[in-house]
C-alpha positions in Angstrom: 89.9 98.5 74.7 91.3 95.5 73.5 90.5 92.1 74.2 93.8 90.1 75.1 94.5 86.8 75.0 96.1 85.0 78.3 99.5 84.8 77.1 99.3 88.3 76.2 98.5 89.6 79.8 100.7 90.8 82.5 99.3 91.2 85.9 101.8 93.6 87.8 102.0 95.5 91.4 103.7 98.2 92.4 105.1 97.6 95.9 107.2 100.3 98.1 107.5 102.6 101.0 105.5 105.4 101.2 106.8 108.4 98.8 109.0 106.0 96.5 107.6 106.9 93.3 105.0 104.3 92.8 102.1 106.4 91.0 104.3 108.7 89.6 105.8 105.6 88.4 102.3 104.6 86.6 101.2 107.6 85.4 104.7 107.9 83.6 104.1 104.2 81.9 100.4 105.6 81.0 101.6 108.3 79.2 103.9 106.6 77.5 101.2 103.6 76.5 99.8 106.7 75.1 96.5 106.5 77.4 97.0 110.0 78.4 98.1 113.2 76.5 99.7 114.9 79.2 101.9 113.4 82.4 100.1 114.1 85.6 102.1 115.1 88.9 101.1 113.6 92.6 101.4 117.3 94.0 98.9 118.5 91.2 96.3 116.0 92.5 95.7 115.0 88.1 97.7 111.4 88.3 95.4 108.8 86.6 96.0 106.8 89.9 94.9 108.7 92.9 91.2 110.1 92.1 89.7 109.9 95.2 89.4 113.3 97.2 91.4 112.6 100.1 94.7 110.9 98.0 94.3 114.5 95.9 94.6 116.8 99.2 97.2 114.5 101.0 99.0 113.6 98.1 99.5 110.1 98.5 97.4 107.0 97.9 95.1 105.7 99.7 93.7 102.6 97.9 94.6 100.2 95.2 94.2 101.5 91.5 94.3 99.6 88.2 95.4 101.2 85.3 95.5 98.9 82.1 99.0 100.1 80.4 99.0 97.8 76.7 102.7 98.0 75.6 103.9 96.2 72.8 100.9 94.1 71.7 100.5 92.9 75.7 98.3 94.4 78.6 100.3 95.2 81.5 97.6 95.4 84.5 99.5 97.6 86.9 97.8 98.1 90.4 99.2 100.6 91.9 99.4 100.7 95.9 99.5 102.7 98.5 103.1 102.5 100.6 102.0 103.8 103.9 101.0 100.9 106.6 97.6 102.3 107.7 96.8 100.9 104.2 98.6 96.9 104.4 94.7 95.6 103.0 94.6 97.8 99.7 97.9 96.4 99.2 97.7 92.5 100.1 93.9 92.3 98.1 96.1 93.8 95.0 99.0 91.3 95.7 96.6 88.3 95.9 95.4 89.3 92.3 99.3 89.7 91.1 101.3 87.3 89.2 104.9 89.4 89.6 105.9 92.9 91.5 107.8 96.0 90.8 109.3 96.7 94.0 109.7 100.9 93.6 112.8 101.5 95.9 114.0 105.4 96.1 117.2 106.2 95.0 117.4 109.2 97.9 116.1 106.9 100.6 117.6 104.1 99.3 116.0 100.8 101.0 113.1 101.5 104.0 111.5 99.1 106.0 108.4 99.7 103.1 111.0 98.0 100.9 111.3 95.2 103.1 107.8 94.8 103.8 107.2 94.2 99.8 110.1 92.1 99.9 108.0 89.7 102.3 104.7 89.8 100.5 106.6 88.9 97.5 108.0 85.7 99.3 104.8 85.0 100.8 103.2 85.3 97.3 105.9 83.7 95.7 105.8 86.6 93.0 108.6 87.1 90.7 109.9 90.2 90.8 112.1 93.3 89.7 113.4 96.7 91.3 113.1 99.8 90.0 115.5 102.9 91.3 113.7 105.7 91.2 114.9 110.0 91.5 117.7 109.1 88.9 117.3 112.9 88.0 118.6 113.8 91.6 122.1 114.6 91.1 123.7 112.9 94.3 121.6 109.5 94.3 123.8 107.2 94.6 122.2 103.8 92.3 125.5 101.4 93.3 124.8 102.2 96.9 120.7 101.2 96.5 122.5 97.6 94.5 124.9 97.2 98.0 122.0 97.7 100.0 120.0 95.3 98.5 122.7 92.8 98.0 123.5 93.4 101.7 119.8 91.8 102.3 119.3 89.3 99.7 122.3 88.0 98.5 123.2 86.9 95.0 119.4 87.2 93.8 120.2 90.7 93.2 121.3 91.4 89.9 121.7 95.0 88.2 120.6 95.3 84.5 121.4 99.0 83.6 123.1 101.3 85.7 123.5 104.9 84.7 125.3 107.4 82.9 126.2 110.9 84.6 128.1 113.9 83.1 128.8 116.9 85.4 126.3 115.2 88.0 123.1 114.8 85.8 121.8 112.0 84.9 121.9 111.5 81.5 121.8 108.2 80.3 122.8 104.2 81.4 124.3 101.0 80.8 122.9 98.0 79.8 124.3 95.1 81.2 123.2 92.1 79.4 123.9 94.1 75.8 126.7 95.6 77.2 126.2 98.6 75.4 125.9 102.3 76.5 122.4 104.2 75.6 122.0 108.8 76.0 118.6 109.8 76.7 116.8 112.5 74.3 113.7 113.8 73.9 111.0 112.1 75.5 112.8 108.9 77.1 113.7 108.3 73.7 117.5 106.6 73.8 120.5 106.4 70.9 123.3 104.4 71.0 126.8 105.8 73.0 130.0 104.4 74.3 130.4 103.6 77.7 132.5 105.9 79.7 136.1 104.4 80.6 135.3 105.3 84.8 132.3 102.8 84.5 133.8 100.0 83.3 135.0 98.0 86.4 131.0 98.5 87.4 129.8 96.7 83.8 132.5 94.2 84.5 131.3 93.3 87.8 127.6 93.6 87.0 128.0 91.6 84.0 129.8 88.8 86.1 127.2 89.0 88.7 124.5 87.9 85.7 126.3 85.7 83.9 127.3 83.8 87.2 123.1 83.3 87.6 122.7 82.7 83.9 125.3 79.7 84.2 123.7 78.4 87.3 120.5 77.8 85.1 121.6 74.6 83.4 125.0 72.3 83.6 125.3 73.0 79.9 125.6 76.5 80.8 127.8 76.0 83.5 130.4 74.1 81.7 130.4 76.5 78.9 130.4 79.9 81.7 133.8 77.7 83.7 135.6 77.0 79.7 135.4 81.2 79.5 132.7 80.7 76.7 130.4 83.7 76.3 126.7 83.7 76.5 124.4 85.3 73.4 122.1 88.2 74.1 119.4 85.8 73.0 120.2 83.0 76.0 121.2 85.6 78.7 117.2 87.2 77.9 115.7 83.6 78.2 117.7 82.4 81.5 117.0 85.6 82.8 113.1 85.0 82.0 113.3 81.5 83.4 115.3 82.7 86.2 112.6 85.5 87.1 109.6 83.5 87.1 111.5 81.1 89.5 112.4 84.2 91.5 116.0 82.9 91.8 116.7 86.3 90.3 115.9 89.8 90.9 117.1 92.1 88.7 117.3 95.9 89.3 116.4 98.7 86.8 116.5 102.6 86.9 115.4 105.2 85.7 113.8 109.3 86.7 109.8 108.6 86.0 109.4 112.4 86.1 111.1 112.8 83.3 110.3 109.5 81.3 113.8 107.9 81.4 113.7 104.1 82.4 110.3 104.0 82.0 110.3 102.3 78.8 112.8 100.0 79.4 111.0 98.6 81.8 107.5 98.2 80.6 109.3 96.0 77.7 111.2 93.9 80.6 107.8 93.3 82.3 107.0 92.3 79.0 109.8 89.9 78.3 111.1 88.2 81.5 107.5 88.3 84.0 105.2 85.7 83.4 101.7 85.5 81.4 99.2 84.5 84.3 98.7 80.7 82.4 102.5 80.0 83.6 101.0 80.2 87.1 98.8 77.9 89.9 95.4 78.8 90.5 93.5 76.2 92.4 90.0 76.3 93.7 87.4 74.0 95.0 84.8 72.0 93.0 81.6 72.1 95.3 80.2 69.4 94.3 82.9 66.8 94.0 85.3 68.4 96.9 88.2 68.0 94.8 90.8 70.3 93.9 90.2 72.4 90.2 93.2 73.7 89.1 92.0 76.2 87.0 95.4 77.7 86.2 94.5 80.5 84.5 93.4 77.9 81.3 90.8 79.9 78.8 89.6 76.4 77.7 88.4 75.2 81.6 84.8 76.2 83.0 84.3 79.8 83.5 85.3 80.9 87.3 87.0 84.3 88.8 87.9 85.6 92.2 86.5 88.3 93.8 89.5 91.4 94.8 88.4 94.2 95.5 85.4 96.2 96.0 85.0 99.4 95.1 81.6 101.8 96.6 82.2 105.0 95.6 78.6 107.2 95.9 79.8 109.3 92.7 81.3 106.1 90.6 79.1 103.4 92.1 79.7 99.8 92.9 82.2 97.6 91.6 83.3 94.0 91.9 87.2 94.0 90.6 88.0 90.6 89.5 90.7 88.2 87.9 89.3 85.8 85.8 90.4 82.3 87.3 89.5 80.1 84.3 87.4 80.0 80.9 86.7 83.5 79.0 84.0 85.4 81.0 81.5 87.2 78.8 79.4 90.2 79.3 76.1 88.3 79.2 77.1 85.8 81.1 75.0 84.5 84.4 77.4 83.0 86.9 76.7 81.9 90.5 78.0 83.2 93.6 79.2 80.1 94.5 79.6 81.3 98.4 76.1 82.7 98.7 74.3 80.3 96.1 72.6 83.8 94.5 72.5 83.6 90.5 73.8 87.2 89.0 73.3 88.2 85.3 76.3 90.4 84.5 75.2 93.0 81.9 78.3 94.5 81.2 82.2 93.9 81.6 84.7 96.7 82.2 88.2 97.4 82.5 89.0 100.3 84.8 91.7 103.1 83.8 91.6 104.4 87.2 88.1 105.7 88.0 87.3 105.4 84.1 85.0 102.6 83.6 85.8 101.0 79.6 83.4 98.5 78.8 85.1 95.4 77.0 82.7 92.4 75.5 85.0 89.7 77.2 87.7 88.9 79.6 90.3 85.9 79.3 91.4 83.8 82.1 94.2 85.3 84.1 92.8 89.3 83.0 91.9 91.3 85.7 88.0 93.5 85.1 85.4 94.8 87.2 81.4 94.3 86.9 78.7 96.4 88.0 75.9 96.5 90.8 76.3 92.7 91.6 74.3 92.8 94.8 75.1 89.7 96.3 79.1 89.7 95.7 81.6 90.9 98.4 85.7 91.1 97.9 87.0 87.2 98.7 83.7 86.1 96.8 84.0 83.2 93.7 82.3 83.4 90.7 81.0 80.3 88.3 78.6 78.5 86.4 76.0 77.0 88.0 77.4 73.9 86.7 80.2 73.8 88.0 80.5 76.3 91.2 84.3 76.2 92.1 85.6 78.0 95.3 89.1 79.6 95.6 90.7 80.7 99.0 90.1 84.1 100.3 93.2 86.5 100.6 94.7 86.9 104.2 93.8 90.4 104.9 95.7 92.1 108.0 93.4 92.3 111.2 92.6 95.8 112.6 93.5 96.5 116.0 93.9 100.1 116.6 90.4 100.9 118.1 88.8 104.4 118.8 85.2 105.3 119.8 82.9 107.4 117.7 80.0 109.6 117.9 77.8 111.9 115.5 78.1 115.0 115.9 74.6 115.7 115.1 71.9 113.7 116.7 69.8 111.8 114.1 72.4 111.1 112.1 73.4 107.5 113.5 71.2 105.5 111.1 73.2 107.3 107.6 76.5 106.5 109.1 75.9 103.1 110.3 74.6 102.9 106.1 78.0 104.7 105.3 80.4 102.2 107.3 78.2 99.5 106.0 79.4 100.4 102.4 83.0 101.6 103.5 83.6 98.0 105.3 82.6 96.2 102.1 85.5 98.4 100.0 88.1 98.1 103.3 88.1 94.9 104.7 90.6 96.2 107.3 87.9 98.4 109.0 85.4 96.9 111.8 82.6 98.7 113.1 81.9 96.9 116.7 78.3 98.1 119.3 79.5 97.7 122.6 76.4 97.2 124.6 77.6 97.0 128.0 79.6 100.0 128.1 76.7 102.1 125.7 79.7 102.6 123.1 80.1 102.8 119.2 84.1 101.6 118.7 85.3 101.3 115.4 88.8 99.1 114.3 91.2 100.1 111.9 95.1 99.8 111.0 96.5 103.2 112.5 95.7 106.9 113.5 95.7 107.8 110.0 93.6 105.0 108.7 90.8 106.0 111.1 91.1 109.5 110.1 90.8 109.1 106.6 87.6 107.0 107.4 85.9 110.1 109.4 86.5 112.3 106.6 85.2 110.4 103.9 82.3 109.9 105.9 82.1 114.0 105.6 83.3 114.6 102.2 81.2 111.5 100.5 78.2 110.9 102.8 78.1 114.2 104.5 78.1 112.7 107.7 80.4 113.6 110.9 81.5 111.2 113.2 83.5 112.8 116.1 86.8 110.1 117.3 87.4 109.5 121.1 89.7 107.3 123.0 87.3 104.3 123.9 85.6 103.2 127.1 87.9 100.3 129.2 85.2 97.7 130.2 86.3 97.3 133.8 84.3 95.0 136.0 83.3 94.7 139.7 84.1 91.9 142.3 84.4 91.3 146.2 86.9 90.2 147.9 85.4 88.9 151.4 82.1 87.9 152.8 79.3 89.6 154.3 75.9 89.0 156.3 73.6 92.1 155.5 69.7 91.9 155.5 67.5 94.5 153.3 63.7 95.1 154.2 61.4 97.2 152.2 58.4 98.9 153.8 56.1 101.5 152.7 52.3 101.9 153.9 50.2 104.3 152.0 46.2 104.1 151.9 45.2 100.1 151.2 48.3 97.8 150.6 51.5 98.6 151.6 54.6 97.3 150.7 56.9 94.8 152.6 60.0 92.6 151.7 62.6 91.4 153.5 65.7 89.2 152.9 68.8 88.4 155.2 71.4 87.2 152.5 74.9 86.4 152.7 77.4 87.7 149.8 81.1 86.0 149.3 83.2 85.3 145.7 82.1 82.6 143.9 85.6 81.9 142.4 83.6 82.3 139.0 84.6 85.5 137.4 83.1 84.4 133.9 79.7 84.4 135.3 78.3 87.7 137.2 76.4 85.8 139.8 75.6 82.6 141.7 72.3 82.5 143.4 71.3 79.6 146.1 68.7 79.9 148.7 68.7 78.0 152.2 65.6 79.6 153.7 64.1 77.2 156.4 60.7 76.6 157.8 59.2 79.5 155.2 60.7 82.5 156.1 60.4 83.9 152.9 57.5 81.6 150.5 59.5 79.6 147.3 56.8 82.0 145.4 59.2 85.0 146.3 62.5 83.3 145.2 62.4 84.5 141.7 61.9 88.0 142.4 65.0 88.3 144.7 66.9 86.9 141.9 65.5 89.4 140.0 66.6 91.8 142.5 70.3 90.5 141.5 70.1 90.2 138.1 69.4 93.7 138.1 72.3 94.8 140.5 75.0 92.9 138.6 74.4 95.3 135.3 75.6 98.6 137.3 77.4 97.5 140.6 77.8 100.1 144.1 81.4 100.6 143.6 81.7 102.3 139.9 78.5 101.4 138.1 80.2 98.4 136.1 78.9 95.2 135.6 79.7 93.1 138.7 81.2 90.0 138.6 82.2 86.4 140.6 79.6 87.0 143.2 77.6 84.2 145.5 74.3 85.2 147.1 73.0 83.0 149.5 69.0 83.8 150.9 69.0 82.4 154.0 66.2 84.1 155.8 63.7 86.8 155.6 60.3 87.8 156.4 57.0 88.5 155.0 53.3 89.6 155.4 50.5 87.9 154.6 48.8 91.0 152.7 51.4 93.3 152.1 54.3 91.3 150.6 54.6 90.9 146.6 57.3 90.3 144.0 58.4 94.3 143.6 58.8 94.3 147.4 61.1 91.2 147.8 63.1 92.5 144.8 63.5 96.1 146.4 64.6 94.4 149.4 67.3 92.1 147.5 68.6 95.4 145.6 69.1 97.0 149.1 70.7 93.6 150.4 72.7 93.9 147.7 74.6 97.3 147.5 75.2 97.0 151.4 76.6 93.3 151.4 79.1 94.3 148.2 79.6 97.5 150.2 80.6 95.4 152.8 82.9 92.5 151.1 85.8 95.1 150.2 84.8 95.9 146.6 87.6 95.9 143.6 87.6 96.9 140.4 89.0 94.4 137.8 90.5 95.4 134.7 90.7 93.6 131.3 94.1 92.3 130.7 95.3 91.0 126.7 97.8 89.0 125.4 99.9 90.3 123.3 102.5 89.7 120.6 105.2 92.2 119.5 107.4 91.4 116.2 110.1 93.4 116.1 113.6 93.6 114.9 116.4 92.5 116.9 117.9 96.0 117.7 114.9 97.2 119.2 113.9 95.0 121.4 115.3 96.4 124.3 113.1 99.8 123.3 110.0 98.2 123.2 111.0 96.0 126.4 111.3 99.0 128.0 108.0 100.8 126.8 105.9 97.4 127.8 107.1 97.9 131.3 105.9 101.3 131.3 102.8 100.2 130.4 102.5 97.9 133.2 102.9 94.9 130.9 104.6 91.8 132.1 106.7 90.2 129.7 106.1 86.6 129.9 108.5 85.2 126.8 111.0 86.4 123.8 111.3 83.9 121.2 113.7 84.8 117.8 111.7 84.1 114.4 115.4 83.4 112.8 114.9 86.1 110.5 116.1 89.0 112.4 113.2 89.6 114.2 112.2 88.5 118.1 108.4 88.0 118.9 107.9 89.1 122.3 104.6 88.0 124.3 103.7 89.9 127.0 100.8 90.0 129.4 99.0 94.4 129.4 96.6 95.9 130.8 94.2 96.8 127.9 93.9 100.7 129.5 97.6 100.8 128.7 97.4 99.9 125.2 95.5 102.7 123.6 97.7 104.6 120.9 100.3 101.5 120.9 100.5 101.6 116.9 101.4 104.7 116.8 104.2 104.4 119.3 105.4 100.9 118.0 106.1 102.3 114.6 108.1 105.5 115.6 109.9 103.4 118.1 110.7 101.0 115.2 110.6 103.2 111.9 107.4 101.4 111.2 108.9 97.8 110.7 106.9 96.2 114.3 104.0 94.5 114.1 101.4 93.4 117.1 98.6 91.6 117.7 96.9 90.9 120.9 93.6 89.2 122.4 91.2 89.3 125.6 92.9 86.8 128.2 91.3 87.6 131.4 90.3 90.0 134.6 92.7 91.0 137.3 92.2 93.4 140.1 93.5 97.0 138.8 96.4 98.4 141.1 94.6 101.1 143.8 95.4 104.1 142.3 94.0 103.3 139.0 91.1 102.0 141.2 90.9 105.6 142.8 90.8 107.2 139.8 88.0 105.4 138.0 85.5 105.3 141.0 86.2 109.0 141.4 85.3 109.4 137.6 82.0 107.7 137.3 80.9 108.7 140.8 77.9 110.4 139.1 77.0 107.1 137.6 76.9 105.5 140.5 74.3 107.9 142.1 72.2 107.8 139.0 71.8 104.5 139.4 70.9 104.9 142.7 67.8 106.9 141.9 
């Protein structure tokens, strides 16, 4: 391929519900860029964009792709996402490499709460950005109903360049708005020139008013001229539209039937003409060694830098660092530092990926987007740059995991490959988390949803040939007491020679502590038990706290006082007084009326207006006390609520069907408090056999 200069370089992402057309979308600009000879289909499992096994069989993507499209003597980087939420990382690393969106909206399902999710990453970003109406071939879409839905949301930003052309219900050509001209499809997306059916023309008059009302609100030259009834040229509506788009004070819709080529090409030339060559955007980083800001701006003359993406580690296609050069021209014998890590790495070779097709390229200009090979040290959010001058941009925000499920192999042995596996698939998916939970002798691992976990067990079994089998996870309960008791344990055995012989009298109460498992004092008088012995009662305790009497969890909040005892001169030792404390021990908690205590989070719930009653409602059934409701002013309330972390197992799943998939939570560990009885019941009923293992 290639080698394109900054100005001629368009970085662009497809945003969009799940299902709107996105990859069809870029395999149909592909084709046309003449990169493929014939137009892949999603259902076939042949686009250019999904290649990975599991997008093929589900049809849908799964991860970010690139896909180089040049058009017109420019490179249009177009990273195609996947819509569905399990996926939010894929598609915020891809935004933070973006310098404008195509937000792909379906003309049959008109806007979804996908739509409205890239809406926000777009104002988060600050991306410019246009919408494309896709199933234009589907004979009752309705495109003016899309335009009233989206000016219904965003106001006067929204601004319609074409709309189409039907005859007997088909779709069969459109209007342009700024030309004001009528275009019929023929073969291959190809246009010709037509007249503009009479029934449309109330629609071009009020689209065309609509654009020339933001073109005059560019300059007070403009405005004057658009208020005296003059008339603007084709020539300064394309250039305030460009200005206007790069400000993202406009937004301007196209259309168009990717399935059969039509709209397609209009707007790879609009990307073209009104989106804006990276070196017309901010980049800032850090210079290490003088702490001051480096703008790089996307400037090929400035010292060579580039952020760190994406990772891919594919076992077939290897491993890739995906890039976008910050600053300078990167070449492909080039040794840059890892500025984060200090490591030197000597490049070898530069590529540009068409999907999973590696193209080696000798160089890459500030503000292009590459990948490089085997660079050991690199991870995604990594900078790259000279030793000279190390500069260190800002990691993208990537979405924390909180859906959580426990995992197993399902053939022994295997544990060391798939901890090697998740290794690798946590340094492509940063929205994965692999967590050991020692104290419950559990293996949990995080992700963004159901589907998002699933998707991770079977590429473990289709790339790594491992299987991991997915549970609902362990709740870490603890154990406390509630009043005091006076108990005394004694150990005795005789046997030929030495015997044994221990005894303790010990008082247990709450400490008031439930951070710390134990307090241990001892007010033995007159030597009832030697200061030699003390150690090994604690010993005793340590030991008890780990698995307590109740329901062999660790035990918490307790005071033991050693306040008398007994010993023989001969007999006694250090395994005798600790037998006796571990006796002492499960009688006095015995004793103290026992409780289980049960984690409790804090969460937060952002959800739109209309449902917050619904999701009220379900917190209560879950035991959850709602403790405030504040509104974000943008339509949505964030509710914070106190819940039992037993309660909140499959919550993602059951927010997004209560909300159509447009809440969002979070939540954290606040504290312990004593679990209602019958939960209580349940649990020591449960682990009964626990508890008499540990008695053995």
């Amino acid at each position: 391929m290639d080698v394109f200069r900054t100005d001629r370089i368009r970085n662009v992402v497809l945003l969009g519900h799940g299902g709107a057309g996105k990859t069809t979308l870029a395999e149909a600009m592909a084709y046309l860029a003449g990169m493929t000879n014939r137009l892949g289909r999603v259902e076939d499992g042949n686009t250019v964009s999904d290649y990975d096994k599991e997008e093929i069989k589900r049809h849908f993507s799964i991860s970010t792709t690139l896909i180089p499209v040049p058009w017109d003597k420019v490179k249009i980087n177009v990273l195609d996402t996947p819509g569905y939420f399990d996926f939010v990382g894929e598609v915020e690393e891809a935004v933070s490499a973006a310098d404008a969106a195509i937000i792909v909206v379906s003309g049959k399902a008109g806007v979804q709460v996908g739509t409205q999710k890239a809406w926000n990453l777009c104002e988060k970003y600050k991306l410019p950005r246009m919408i494309f109406v896709t199933d234009m071939d589907v004979d009752d879409v309705s495109y003016r109903k899309v335009v009233e839905q989206l000016t219904e949301l965003y106001g006067k930003k929204i601004a319609p360049l074409h709309f189409p052309i039907r005859e007997d219900g088909k779709f069969v050509g459109y209007v342009n708005v700024v030309k004001q001209a009528g275009r019929k499809y023929i073969d291959k997306g190809k246009k010709e020139e037509c007249p503009i059916p009479e029934y449309l023309d109330e629609y071009l008059e009020k689209y065309h008013d609509i654009l020339m009302e933001s073109v005059a609100e560019t300059s007070e030259e403009f405005m004057d001229r658009y208020f005296e009834g003059d008339t603007f040229s084709v020539t300064e509506v394309s250039a305030a539209l460009a200005m206007n788009v790069q400000e993202a004070s406009i937004v301007p819709v196209c259309m168009g039937s990717p399935i059969n080529l039509r709209g397609v090409s209009n707007l790879l030339d609009d990307i073209c003409g009104y989106f804006p060559s990276p070196d017309k955007r901010s980049c800032n980083g850090i210079a290490q060694k003088t702490n001051e800001i480096f703008e790089a701006n996307y400037d090929f003359t400035k010292a060579k830098s580039a952020y760190v993406w994406k990772t891919i580690a594919d076992p077939f296609l290897g491993k890739y660092s995906l890039i976008k050069v910050c600053s300078g021209v990167i070449k492909s014998d080039d040794i840059l530092v890892n500025v984060e890590k200090g490591e030197e790495e000597r490049l070898n070779k530069l590529y540009v990926l068409e999907g999973s097709k590696p193209i080696e390229v000798p160089e890459l200009h500030a503000g292009d987007i590459g990948a490089i090979a085997k660079l050991n040290s690199v991870q995604t959010g990594d900078s790259l740059a000279t030793k000279a001058n190390p500069i260190f941009y800002p990691k993208a925000v990537i979405s924390t995991p909180y859906t959580c499920k426990r995992f197993k192999a399902v053939k022994k042995g295997d544990e060391d490959k798939i901890s090697q596996a998740l290794a690798k698939m946590m340094s492509e998916d940063k929205t994965l988390r692999v967590v050991n939970d020692s104290a419950n002798r559990q293996s949990l691992i995080y992700g963004i949803g159901d589907q998002h976990l699933d998707i991770v067990a079977n590429k473990l079994k289709e790339r790594y040939k491992v299987d991991i089998e997915l549970s609902k996870p362990k709740v870490p309960f603890r154990e406390t007491l509630r009043k005091n008791s006076d108990v005394e344990g004694k150990h005795k055995k005789q046997s030929g020679g030495h015997g044994q012989y221990g005894h303790v009298k010990m008082r247990f109460e709450p400490s008031g502590d439930l951070e710390t498992p134990y307090v241990f004092e001892q007010v033995v008088v007159g030597g009832a038990v030697p200061k030699n012995y003390f150690p090994a009662v604690e010993k005793g305790l340590q030991e008890c706290v780990l698995k307590g009497p109740l329901a062999a969890y660790p035990v918490v909040g307790v005071k033991a006082t050693l306040y008398d005892g007994s010993y023989h001169p001969v007999d006694s030792s250090e395994m005798a007084f600790k037998m006796a404390t571990i006796l002492a021990f499960k009688k006095g908690f015995m004793d103290a009326s026992p409780v289980l205590l049960e984690p409790i989070v804090s969460m937060k719930v952002t959800v739109p207006d209309k449902y917050t009653g619904d999701v009220m409602g379900d917190l209560n059934k879950r035991r959850g006390r709602v403790l405030g409701m504040t509104p974000d002013h943008q339509g949505n309330t964030i509710i914070e609520a106190d819940v039992p972390q037993l309660e909140i197992y499959g919550y993602s799943t059951d927010l997004r069907s209560m909300t159509g998939g447009s809440g969002e939570f979070s939540y954290e560990f606040a504290r312990y408090e004593q679990a209602p009885g019958d939960i209580q019941a349940k649990e020591i009923e449960a682990r009964a056999s626990k508890v008499d293992k540990a008695e053995e």
